[in-house]
N, C-alpha and C positions, 0 to 999 in steps of 0.2 A: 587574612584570608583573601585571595583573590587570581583571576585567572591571569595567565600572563600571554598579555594580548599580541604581543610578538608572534611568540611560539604556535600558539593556535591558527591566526591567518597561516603561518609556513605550513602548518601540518593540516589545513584546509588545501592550498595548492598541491601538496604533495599527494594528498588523495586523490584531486581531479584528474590531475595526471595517468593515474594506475586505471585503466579499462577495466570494467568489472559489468559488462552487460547482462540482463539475468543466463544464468546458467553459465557462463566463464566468470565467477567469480573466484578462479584461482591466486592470482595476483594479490588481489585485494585482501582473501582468507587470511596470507599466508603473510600479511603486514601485520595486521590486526593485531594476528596470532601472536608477531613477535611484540609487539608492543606492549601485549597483555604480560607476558610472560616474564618482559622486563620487568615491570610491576613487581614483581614477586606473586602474582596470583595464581588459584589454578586453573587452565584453559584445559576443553575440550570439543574438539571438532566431529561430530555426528558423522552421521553416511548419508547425510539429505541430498546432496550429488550423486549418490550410487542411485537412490530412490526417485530421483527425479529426470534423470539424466544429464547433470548438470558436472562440473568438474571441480566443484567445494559444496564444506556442509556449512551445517549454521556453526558459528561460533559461541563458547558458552566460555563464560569467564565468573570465577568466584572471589572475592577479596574478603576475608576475614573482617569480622569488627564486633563490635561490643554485643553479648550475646542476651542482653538486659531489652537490647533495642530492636525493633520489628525490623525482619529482613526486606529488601525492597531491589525491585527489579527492575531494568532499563535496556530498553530496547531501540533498534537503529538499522536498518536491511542495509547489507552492503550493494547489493543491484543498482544498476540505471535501466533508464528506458534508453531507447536508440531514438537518433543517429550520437552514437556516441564515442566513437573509437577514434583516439588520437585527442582527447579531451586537454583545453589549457586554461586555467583561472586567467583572467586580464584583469589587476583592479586600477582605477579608473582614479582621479586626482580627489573625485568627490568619495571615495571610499564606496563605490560603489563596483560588484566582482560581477563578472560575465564570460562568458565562453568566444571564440573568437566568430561565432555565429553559422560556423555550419557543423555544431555539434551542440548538444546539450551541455550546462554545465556540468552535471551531477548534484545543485545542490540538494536537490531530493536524492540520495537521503546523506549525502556526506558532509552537512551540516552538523546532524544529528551527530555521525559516528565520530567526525572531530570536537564535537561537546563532549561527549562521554569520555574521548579516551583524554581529554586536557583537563575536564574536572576528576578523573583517577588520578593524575599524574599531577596535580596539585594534593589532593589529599595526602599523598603517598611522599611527599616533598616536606610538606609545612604538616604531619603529624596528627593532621587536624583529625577529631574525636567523628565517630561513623557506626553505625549499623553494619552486619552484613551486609554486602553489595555485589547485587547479580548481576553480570549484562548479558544479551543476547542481541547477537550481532545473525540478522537473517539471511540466507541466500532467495531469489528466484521470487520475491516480495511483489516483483512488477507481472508478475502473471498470475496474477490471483492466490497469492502466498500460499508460491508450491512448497517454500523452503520450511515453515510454519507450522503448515499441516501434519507434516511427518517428525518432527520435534517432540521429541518425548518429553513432555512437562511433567511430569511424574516427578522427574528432576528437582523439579525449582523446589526452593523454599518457601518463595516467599508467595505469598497471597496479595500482596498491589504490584501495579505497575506501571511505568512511566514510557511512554513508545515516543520515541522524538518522530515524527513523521507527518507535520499539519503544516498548510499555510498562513498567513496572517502572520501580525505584532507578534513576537514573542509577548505572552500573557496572556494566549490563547490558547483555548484547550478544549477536545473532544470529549463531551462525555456521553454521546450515542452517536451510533450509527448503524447504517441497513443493512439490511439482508439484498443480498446480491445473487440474482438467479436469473442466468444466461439460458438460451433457449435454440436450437435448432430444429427449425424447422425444413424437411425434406418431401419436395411433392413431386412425384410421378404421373406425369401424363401420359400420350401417345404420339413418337414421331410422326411426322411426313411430309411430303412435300408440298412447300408453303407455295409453291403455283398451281401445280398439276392439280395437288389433293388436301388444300388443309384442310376440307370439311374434315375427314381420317382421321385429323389429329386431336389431342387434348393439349391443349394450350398451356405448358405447365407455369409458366411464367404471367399469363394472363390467370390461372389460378392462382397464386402468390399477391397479385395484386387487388384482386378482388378481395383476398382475406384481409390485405394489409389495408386498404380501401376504409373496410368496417371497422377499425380500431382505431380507439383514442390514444392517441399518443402524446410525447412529452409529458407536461404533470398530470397526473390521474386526479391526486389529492392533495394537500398539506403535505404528505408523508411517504404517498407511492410517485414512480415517474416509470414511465415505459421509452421503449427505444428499438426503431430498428437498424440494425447500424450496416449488415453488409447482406445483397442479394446479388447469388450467381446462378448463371441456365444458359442453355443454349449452347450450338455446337455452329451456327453458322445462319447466314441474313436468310437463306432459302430452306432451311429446315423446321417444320414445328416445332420447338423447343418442349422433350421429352421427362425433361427433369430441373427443378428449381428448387436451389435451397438457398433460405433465409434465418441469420440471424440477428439476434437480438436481446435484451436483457429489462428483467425489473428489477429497481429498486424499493426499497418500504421501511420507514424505519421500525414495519411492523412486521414481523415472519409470515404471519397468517395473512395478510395482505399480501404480501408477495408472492406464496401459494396460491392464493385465490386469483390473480390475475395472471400468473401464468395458466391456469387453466382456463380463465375466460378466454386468452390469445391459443390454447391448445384447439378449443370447440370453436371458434371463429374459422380456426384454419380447418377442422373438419367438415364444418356443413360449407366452405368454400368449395373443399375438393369434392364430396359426395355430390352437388349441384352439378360440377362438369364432370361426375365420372373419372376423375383424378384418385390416388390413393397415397394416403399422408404417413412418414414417420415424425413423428415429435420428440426430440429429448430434452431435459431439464435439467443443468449444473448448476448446483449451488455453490456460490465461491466463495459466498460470506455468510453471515448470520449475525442479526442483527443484536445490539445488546445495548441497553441502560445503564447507567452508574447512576445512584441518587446521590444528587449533591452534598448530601450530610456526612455522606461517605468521605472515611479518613484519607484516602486518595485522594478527595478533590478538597476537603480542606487542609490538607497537607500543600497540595499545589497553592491554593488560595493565599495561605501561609508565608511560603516563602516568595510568594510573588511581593505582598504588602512589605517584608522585611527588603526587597529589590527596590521596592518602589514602582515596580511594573504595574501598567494598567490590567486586570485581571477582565478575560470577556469567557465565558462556558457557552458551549454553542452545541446545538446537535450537527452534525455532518452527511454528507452525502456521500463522503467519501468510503472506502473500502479500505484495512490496512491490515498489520498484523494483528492488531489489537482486537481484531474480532474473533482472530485464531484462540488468542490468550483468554478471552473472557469465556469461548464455549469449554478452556479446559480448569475453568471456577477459579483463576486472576482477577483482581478487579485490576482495569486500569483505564487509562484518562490517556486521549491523543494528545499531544506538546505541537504547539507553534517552534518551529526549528529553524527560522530566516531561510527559506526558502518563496520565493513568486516566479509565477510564470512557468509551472514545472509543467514535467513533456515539452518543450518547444524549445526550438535553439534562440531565444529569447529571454531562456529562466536568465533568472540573478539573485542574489544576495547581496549582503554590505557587509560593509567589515563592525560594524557598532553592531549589528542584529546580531552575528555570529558570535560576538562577547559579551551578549545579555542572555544567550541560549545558553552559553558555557554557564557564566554566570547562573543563572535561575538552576541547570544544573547539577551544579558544585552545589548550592542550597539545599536543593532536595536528595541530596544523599547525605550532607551531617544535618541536616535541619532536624530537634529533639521533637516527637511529638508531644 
């Protein structure tokens, strides 16, 4: 049994190549698609692109196996973030892969999606004895997994699952993460003219600030972290600036903390604007929700498992990150985030290596025949 380290770097470059930025994931669906299909498996493609506005669905893929053995699920978002279009692997003498620097690579998440489809195509090869085996290939992942959301899990079979989509060593692995709640904030003041007449006006911008003034930011706790990341107002240098919106997001790896301090940031920015006579809309998206695996869970000593049979260093971490995995667990999935040889993701500086991306295949191909 084992991966064949050729073929998977080729079919790692072959991915980067194919643009797949959230929501034109067509290219990439329709690889996937075929790849699965070769398999002998059976593939279905959603309407998560009709739903989301995007031009592909998630991909769902099912391979038969021993019906004695627990089914088990494996996931992998096709999406990139930008600047990505016109994407090329370069690897390096030291086996080290990179982008040629004014693009990302993709190896988030096409790391992951060349593990999963190289440990298939070894199983499916060499015979080797398996479990039912799901995969779910996600669209639009990098926006707050729009692709995810509208995924009818009713579907699955299977109750665990394995989401390749973490940074760090392969032997790393998520087993919580936060609840994620984005905030806009919208303040209405009063135009006027910033020579003649700004007594006249309400300052909506110098209201935004006074709110933003009063709040802690960065880490709140151990477990919350606040953020304001983007503020726009104003029409021009000589106008009183009429309207200011601001926003921003919590994290927590507690739900109810994250509720709680977006409403302490709701009532900051209220009694900011009631003091100048300003008038505030606030809205609140939640783009994740936060969830626990306990360690004892056969998920994670399933992982734990095949790590010690790898020889892989095994590290369980809580996360800060957001993924699909959070989608999967509010629809009662247990699953555990995977280290997938990705660093440096978002920036046209990510990279990978050619040994990381065949300890991920690798660990992998284990956890799909490993017997519990």
């Amino acid at each position: 049994m084992g991966i064949n380290e050729v073929r998977i770097i080729d079919e790692f470059t072959k991915l980067v190549a194919i643009d797949s930025p959230s929501y034109k994931e067509r290219e990439m669906g329709d690889y996937v698609k075929k790849k699965l299909q070769a398999l002998g498996m059976m593939v279905i493609e959603d309407a998560a692109g009709e739903r989301t506005g995007g031009n592909c669905g998630n991909i769902y893929g099912f391979m038969k196996g021993d019906p004695a053995r627990r089914p088990l699920l494996f996931v992998a978002h096709l999406d990139t973030v930008e600047p990505s279009r016109g994407k090329t692997a370069v690897i390096e003498s030291n086996g080290t892969i990179r982008s040629r620097g004014n693009t990302v690579l993709g190896a988030d998440d096409l790391t992951g999606v060349a593990a999963i489809l190289e440990a298939l195509i070894v199983i499916k090869e060499q015979a080797l004895p398996h479990g039912p085996i799901e995969v779910l290939f996600t669209v639009a992942e990098e926006v707050y997994c729009k692709g995810s959301q509208v995924f009818e899990f009713a579907k699955v079979m299977s109750e665990e699952a394995y989401i390749l989509d973490l940074t760090g060593p392969v032997g790393t692995a998520a087993y919580a993460a936060p609840s994620i709640l984005s905030f806009t904030a919208t303040i209405h003041g009063r135009a006027s003219h910033a020579g003649f007449s700004p007594q006249k006006g309400i300052h909506a911008i110098a209201v935004a600030a006074d709110a933003i003034s009063l709040m802690p930011m960065g880490r709140i706790d151990e477990e919350t972290s606040m953020n304001v990341g983007t503020i726009n107002g104003g029409l021009g240098t000589n106008i009183v600036p009429d309207k200011c919106v601001v926003k921003g997001e919590v994290r927590s790896l507690s739900h109810e903390k994250a509720k709680r301090q977006a409403e302490l940031i709701k009532k900051q920015f209220e009694r900011s604007c009631s003091a100048a006579r300003a008038s505030l809309e606030f809205e609140v998206f939640t783009a994740s929700k936060a969830y626990e695996i306990p360690l004892e869970h056969p998920v994670v000593t399933r992982f734990e498992n095949a790590c010690n049979k790898l020889k892989l260093p095994v590290s369980l971490i809580k996360t800060f990150g957001g993924s699909d995995n959070n989608i999967i667990a509010q629809n009662g999935i247990a699953g555990i985030v995977m280290a997938n040889a990705m660093s440096r993701i978002h920036a046209c500086d990510e990279f990978t290596t050619v040994d990381e991306i065949i300890r991920a295949a690798d660990l992998t191909l284990m956890l799909m025949t490993i017997e519990d």
